[in-house]
N, C-alpha and C positions, 0 to 999 in steps of 0.2 A: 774423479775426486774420491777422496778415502771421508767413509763416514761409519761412524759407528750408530750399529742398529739400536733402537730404543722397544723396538718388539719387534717379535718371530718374526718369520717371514722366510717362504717357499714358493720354490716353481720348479723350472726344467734348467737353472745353472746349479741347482740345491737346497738343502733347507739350512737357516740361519738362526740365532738364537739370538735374546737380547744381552745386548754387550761386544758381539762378533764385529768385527771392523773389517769392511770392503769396500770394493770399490766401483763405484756405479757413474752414469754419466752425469755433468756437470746440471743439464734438465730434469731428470730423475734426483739431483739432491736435493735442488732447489725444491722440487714438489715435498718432495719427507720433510724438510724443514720445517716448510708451511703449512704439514695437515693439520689438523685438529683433531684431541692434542698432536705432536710434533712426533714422527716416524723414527728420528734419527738426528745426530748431531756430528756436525765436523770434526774431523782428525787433522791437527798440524802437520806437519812431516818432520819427523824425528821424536815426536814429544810421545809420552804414552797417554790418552783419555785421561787418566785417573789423575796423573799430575799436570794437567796443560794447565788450569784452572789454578796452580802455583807455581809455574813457570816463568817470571819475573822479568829475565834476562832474554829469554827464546831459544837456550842452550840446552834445553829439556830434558833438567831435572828444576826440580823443585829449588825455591828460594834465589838468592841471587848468585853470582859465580865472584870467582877471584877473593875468596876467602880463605883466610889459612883455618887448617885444621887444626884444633887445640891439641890434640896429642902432639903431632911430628914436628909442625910450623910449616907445612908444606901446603901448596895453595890445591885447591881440588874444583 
């Protein structure tokens, strides 16, 4: 499962920083979810962190999709 980190974190695969997104086993995410406070939060697949949280649609970007754009008139 891909999560992204909420603090450092090192061993013998490497050291990580908070923000860095990997990938660790489905038991190991579930534990960082639930420390206190929370180690790490879930990554969608396709979405980036920063915009899932305005990802509307699940086509990851932000807002909703099949709107034209006011310049061209072409949908994006």
């Amino acid at each position: 499962m891909k999560i992204q980190l909420l603090v450092s974190r090192a061993g013998p695969a490497g050291a990580y920083s908070p923000g860095d997104v990997i990938e660790v086993s489905d038991v190991e995410a579930k534990r960082m979810f639930e420390a206190d406070p929370p180690q790490a939060v879930p990554v969608r697949d396709g979405v980036s962190p920063e915009f899932a949280a305005f990802d509307r649609n699940g086509d990851g970007r932000p807002g909703g999709a099949n709107r034209p754009n006011r310049k061209s008139g072409k949908k994006i």
